[in-house]
PDB file of N, CA, C and O in Angstrom:
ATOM      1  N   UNK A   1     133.459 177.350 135.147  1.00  0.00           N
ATOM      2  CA  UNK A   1     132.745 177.224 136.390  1.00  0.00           C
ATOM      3  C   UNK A   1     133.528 177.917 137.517  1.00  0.00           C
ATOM      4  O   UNK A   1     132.997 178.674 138.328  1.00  0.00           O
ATOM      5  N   UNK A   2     134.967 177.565 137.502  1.00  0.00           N
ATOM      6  CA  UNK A   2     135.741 178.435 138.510  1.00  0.00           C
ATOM      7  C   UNK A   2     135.646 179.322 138.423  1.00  0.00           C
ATOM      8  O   UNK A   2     135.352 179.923 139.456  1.00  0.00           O
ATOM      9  N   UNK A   3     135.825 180.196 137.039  1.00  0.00           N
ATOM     10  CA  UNK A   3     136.023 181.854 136.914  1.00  0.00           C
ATOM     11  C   UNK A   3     134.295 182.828 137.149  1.00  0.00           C
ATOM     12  O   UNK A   3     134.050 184.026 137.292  1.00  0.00           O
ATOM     13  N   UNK A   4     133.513 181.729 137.097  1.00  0.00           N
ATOM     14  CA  UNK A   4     132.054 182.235 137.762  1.00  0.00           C
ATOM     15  C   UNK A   4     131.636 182.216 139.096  1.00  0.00           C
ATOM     16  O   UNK A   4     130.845 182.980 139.648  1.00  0.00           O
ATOM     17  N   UNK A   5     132.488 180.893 139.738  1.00  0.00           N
ATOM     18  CA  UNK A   5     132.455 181.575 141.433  1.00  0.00           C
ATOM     19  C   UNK A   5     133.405 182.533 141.290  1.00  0.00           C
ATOM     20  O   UNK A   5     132.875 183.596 141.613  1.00  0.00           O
ATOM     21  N   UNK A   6     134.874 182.760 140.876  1.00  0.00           N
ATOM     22  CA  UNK A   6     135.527 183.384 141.692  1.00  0.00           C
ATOM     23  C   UNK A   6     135.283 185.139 140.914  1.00  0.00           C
ATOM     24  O   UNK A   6     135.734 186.206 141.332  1.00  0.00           O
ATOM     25  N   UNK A   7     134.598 184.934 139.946  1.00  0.00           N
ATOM     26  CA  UNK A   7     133.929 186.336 140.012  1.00  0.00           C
ATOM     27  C   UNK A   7     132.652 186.587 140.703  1.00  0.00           C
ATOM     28  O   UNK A   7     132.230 187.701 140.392  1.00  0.00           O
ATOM     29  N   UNK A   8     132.322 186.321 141.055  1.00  0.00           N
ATOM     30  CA  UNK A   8     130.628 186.219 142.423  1.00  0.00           C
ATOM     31  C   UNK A   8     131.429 186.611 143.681  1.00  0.00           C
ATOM     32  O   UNK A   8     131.275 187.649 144.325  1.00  0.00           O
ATOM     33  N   UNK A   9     132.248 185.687 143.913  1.00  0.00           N
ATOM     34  CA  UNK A   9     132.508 185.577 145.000  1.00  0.00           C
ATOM     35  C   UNK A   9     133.701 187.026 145.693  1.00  0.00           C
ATOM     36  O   UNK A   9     133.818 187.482 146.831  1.00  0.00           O
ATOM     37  N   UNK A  10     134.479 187.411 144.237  1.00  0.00           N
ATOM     38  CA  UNK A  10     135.656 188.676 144.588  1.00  0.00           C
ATOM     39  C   UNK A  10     135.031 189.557 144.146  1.00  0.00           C
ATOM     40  O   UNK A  10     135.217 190.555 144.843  1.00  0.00           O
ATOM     41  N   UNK A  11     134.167 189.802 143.100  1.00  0.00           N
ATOM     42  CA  UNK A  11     133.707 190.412 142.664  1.00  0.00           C
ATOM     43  C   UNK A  11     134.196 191.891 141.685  1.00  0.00           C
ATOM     44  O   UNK A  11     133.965 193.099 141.626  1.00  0.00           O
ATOM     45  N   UNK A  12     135.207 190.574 140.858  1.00  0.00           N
ATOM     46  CA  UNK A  12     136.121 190.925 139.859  1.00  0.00           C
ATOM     47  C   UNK A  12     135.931 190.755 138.540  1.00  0.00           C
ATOM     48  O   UNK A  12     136.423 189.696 138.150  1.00  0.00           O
ATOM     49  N   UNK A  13     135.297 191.522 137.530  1.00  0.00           N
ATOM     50  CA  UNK A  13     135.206 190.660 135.999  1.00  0.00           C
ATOM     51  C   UNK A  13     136.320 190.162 135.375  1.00  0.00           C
ATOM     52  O   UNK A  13     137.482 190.562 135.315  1.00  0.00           O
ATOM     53  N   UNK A  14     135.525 188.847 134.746  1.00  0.00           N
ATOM     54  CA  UNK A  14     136.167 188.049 134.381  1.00  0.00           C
ATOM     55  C   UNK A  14     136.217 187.901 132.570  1.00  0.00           C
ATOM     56  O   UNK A  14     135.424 187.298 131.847  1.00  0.00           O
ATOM     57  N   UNK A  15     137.097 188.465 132.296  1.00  0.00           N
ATOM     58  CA  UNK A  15     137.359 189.004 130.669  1.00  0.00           C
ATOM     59  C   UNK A  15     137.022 187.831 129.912  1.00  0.00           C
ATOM     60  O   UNK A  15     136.971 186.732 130.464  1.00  0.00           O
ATOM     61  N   UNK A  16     136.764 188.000 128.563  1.00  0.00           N
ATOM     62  CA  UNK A  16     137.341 186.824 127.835  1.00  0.00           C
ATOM     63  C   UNK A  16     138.351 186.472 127.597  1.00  0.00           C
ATOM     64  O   UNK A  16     138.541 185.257 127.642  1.00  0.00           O
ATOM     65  N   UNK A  17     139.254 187.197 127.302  1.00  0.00           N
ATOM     66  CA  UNK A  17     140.791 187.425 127.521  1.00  0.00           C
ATOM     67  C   UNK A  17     141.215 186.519 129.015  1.00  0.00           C
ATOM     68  O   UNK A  17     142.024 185.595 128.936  1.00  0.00           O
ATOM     69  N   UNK A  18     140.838 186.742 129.801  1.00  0.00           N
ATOM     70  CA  UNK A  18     141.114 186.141 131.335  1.00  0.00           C
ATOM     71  C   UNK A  18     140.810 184.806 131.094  1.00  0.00           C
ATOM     72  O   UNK A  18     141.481 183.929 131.639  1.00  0.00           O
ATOM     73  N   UNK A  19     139.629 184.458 130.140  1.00  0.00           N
ATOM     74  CA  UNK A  19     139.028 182.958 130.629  1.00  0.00           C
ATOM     75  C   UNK A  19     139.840 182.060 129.768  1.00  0.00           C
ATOM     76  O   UNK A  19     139.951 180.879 130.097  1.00  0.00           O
ATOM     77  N   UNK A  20     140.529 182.596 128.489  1.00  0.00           N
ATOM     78  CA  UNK A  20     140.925 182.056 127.796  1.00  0.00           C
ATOM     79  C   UNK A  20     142.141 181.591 128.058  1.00  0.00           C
ATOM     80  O   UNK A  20     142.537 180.606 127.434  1.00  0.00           O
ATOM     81  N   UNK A  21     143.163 182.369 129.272  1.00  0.00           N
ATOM     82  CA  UNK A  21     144.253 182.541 129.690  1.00  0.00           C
ATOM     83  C   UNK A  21     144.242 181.035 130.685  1.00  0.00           C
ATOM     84  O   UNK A  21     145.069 180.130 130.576  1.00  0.00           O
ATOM     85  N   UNK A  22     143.002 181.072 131.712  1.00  0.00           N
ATOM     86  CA  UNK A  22     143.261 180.047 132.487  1.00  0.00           C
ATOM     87  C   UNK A  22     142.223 179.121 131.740  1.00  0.00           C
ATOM     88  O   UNK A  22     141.523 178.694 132.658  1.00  0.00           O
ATOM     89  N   UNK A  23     141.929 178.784 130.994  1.00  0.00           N
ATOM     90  CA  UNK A  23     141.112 177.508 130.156  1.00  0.00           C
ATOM     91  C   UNK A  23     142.610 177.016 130.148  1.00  0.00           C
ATOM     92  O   UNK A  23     143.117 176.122 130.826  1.00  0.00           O
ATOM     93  N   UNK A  24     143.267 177.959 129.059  1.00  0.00           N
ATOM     94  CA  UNK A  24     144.850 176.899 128.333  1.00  0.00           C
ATOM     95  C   UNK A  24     145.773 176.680 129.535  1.00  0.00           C
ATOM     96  O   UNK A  24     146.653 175.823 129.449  1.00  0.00           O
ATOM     97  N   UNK A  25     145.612 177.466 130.744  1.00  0.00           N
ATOM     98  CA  UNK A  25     146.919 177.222 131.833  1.00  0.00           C
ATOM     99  C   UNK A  25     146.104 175.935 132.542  1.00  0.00           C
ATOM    100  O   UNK A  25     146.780 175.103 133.149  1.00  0.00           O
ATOM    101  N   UNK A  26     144.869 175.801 132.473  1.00  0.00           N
ATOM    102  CA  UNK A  26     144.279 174.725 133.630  1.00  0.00           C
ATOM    103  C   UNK A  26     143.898 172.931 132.899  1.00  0.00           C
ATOM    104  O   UNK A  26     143.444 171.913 133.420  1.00  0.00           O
ATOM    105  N   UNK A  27     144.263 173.193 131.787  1.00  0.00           N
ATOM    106  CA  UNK A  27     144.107 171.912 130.344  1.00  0.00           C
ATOM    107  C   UNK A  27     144.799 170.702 131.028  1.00  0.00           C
ATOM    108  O   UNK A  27     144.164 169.682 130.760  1.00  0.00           O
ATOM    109  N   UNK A  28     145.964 170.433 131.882  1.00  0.00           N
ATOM    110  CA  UNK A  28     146.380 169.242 132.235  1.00  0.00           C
ATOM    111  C   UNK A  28     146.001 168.974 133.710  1.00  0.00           C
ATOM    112  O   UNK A  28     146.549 168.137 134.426  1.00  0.00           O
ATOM    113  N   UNK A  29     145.183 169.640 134.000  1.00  0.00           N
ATOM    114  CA  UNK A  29     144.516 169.367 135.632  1.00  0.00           C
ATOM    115  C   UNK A  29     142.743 168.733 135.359  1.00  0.00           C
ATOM    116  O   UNK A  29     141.774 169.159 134.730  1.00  0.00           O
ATOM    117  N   UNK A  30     143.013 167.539 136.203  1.00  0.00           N
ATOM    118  CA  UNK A  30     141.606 166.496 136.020  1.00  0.00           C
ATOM    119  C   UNK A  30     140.565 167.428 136.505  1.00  0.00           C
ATOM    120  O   UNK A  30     140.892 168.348 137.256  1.00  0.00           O
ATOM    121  N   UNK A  31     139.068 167.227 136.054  1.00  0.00           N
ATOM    122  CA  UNK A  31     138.420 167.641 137.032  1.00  0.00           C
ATOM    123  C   UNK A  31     138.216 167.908 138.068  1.00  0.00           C
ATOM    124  O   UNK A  31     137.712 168.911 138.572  1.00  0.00           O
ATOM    125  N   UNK A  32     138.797 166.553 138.676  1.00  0.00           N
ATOM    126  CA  UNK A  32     138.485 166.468 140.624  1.00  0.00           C
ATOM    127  C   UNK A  32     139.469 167.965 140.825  1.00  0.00           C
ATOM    128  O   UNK A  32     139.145 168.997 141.412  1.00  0.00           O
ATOM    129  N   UNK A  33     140.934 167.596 140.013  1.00  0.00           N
ATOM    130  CA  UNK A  33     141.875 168.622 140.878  1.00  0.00           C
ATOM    131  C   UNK A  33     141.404 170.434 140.511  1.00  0.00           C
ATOM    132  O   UNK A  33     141.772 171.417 141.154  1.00  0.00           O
ATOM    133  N   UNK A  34     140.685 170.414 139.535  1.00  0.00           N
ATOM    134  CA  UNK A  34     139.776 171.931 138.897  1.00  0.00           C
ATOM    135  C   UNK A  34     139.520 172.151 140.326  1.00  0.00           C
ATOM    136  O   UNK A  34     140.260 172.749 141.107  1.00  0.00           O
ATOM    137  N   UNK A  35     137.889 171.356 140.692  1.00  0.00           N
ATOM    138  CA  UNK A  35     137.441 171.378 142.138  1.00  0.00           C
ATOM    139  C   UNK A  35     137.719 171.439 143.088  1.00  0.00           C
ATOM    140  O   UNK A  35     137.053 172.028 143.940  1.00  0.00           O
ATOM    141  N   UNK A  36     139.225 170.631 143.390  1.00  0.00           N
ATOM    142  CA  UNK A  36     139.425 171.229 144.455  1.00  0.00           C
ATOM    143  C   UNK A  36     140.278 172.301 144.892  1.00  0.00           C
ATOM    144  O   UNK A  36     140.436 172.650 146.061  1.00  0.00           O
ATOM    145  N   UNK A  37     140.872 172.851 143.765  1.00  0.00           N
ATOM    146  CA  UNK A  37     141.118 173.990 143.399  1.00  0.00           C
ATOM    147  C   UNK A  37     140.235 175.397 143.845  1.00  0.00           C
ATOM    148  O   UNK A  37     140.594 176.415 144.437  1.00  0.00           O
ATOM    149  N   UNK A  38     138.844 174.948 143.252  1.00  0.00           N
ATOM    150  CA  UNK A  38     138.209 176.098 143.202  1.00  0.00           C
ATOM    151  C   UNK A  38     137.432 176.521 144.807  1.00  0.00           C
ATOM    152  O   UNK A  38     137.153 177.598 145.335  1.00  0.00           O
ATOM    153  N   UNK A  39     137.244 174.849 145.288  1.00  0.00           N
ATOM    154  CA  UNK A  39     136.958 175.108 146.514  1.00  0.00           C
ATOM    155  C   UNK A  39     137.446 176.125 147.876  1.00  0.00           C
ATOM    156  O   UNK A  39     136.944 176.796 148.778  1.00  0.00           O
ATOM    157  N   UNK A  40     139.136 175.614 147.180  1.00  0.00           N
ATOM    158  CA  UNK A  40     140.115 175.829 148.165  1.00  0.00           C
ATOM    159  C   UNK A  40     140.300 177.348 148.299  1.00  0.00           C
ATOM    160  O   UNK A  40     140.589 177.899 149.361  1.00  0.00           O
ATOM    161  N   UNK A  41     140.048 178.174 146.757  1.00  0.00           N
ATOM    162  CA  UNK A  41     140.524 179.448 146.498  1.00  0.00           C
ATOM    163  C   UNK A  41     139.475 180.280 147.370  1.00  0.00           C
ATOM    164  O   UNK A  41     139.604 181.325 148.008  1.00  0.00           O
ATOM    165  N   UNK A  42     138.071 179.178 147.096  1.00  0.00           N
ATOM    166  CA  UNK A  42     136.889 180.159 147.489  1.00  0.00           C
ATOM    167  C   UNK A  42     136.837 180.450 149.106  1.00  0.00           C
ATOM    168  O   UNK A  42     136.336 181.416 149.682  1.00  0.00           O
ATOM    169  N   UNK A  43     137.608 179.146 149.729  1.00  0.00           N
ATOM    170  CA  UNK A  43     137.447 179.296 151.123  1.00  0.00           C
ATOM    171  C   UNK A  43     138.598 179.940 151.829  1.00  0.00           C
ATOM    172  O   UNK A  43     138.480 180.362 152.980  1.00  0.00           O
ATOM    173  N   UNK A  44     139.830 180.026 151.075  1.00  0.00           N
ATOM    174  CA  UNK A  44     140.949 180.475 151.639  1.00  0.00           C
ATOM    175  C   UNK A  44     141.582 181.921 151.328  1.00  0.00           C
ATOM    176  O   UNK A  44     142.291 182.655 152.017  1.00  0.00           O
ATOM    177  N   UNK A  45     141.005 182.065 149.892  1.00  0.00           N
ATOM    178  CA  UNK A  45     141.561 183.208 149.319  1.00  0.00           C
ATOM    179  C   UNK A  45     141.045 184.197 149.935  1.00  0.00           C
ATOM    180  O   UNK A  45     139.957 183.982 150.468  1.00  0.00           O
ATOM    181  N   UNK A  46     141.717 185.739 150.074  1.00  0.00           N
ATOM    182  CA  UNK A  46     141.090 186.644 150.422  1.00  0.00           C
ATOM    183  C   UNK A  46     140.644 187.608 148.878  1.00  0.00           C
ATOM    184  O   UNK A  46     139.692 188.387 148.816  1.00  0.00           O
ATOM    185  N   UNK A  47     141.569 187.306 147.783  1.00  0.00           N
ATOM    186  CA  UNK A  47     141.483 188.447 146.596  1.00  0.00           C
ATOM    187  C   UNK A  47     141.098 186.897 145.546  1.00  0.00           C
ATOM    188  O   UNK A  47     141.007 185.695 145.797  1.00  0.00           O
ATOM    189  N   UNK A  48     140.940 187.855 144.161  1.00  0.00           N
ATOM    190  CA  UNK A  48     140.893 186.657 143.026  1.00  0.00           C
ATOM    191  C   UNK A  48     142.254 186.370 142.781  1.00  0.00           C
ATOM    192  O   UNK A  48     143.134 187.079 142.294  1.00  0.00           O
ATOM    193  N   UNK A  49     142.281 184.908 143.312  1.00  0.00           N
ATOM    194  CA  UNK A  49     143.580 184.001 143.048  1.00  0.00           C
ATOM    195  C   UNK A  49     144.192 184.150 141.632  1.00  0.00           C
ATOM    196  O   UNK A  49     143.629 184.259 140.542  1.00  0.00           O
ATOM    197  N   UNK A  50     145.543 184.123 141.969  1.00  0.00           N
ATOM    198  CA  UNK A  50     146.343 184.064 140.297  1.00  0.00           C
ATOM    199  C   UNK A  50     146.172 182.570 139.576  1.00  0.00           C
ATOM    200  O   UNK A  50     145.327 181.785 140.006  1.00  0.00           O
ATOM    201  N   UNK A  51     146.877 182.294 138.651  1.00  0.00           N
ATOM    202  CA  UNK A  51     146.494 180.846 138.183  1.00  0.00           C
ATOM    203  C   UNK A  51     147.559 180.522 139.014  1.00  0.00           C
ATOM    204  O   UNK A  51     147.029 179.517 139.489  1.00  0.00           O
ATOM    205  N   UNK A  52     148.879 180.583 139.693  1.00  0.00           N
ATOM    206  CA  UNK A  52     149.685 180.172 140.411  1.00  0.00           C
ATOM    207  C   UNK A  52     149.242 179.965 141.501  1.00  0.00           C
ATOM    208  O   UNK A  52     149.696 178.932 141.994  1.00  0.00           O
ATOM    209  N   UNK A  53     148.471 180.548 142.177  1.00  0.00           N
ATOM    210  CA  UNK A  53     147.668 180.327 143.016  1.00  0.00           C
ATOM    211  C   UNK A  53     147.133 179.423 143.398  1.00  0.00           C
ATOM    212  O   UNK A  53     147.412 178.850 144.451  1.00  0.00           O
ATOM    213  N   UNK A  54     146.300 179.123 142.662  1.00  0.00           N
ATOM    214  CA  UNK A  54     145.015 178.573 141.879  1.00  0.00           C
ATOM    215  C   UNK A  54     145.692 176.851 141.569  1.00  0.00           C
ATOM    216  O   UNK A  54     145.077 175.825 141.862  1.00  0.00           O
ATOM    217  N   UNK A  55     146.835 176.884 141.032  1.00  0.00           N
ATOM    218  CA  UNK A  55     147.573 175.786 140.948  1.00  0.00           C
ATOM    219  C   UNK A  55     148.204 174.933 141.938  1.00  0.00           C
ATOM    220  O   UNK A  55     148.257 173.735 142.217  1.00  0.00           O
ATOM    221  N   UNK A  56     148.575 175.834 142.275  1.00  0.00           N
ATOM    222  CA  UNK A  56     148.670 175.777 143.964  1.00  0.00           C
ATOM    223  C   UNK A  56     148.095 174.561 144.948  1.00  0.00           C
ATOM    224  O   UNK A  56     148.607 173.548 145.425  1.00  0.00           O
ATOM    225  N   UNK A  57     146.606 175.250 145.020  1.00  0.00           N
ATOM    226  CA  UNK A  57     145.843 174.633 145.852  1.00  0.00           C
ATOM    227  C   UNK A  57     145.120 173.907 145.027  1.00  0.00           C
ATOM    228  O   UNK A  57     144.082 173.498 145.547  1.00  0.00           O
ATOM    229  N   UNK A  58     145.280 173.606 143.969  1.00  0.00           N
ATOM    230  CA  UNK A  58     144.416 172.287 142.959  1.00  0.00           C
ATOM    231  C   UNK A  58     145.572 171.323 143.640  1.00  0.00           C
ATOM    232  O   UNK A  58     145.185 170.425 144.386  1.00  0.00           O
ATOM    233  N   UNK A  59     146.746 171.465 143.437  1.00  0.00           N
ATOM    234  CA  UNK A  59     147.609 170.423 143.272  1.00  0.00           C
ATOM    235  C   UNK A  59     148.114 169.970 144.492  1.00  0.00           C
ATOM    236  O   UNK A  59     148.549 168.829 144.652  1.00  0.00           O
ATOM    237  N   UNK A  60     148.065 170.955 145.484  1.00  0.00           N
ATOM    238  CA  UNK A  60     148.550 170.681 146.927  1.00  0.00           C
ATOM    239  C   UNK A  60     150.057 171.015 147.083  1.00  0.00           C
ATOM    240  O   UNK A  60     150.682 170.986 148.143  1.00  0.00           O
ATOM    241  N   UNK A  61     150.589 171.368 145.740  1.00  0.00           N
ATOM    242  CA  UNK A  61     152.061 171.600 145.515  1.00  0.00           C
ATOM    243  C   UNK A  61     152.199 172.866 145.751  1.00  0.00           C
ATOM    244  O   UNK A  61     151.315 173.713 145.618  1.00  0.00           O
ATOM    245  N   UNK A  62     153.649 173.101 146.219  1.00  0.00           N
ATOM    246  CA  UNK A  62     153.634 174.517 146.770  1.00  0.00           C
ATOM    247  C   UNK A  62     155.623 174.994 146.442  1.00  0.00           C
ATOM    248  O   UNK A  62     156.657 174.869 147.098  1.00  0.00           O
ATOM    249  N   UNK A  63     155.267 175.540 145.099  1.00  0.00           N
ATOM    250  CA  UNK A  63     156.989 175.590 144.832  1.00  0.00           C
ATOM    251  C   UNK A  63     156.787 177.267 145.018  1.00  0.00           C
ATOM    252  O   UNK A  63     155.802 177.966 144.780  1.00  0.00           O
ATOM    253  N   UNK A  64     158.612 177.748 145.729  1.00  0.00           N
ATOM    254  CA  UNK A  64     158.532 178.806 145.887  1.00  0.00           C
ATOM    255  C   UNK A  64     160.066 179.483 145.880  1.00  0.00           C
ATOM    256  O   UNK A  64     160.777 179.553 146.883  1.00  0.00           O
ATOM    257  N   UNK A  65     160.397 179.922 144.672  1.00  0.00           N
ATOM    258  CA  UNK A  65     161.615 180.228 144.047  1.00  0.00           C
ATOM    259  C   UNK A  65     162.342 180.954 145.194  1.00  0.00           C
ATOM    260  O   UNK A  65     161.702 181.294 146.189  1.00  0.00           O
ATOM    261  N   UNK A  66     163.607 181.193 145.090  1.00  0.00           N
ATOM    262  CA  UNK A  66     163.815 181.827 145.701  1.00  0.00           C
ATOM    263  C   UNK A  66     164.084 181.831 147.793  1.00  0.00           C
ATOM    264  O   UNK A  66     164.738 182.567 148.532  1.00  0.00           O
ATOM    265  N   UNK A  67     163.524 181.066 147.954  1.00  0.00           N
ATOM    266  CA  UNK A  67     163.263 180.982 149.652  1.00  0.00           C
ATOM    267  C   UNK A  67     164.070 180.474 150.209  1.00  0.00           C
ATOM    268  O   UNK A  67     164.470 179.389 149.788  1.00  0.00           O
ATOM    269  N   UNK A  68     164.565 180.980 151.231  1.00  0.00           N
ATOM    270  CA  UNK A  68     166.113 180.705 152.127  1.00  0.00           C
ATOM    271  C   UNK A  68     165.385 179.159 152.566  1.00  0.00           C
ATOM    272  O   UNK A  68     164.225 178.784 152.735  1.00  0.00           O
ATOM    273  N   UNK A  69     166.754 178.499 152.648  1.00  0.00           N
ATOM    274  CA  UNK A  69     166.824 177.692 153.339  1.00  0.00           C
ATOM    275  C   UNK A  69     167.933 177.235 154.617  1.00  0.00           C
ATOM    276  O   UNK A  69     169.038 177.772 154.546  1.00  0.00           O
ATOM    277  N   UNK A  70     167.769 176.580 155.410  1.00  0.00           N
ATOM    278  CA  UNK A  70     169.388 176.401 156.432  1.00  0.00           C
ATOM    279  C   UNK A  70     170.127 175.953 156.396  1.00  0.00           C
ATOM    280  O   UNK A  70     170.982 176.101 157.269  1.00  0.00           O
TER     281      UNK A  70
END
């Protein structure tokens, strides 16, 4: 359902190869958090979100390797 808005919506095909990739990366996220995931990508994203992305804003979590701190 996600990878059918967010191909409508970027207007990016969406492989089988692709769907199969985020079916197995998105397997421990509940429904609700799928949704609000997909909501979030559709209203915020400007390109088709990565699954990091995508994980991202399902989860509200926001890890980011690397980033200075003080």
């Amino acid at each position: 359902m996600a990878l059918a808005g967010f191909t409508e919506n970027f207007r990016q095909e969406t492989t089988r190869e692709l769907s199969v990739l985020w079916t197995t990366s998105l397997e421990s996220l509940s429904m609700e958090a799928i949704l609000k995931g997909t909501r979030r990508c559709l209203s915020e994203c400007e390109f088709y979100p990565t699954i990091a992305v995508f994980l991202e804003k399902a989860t509200g979590q926001l890890e980011r390797s690397g980033q200075w701190s003080d």
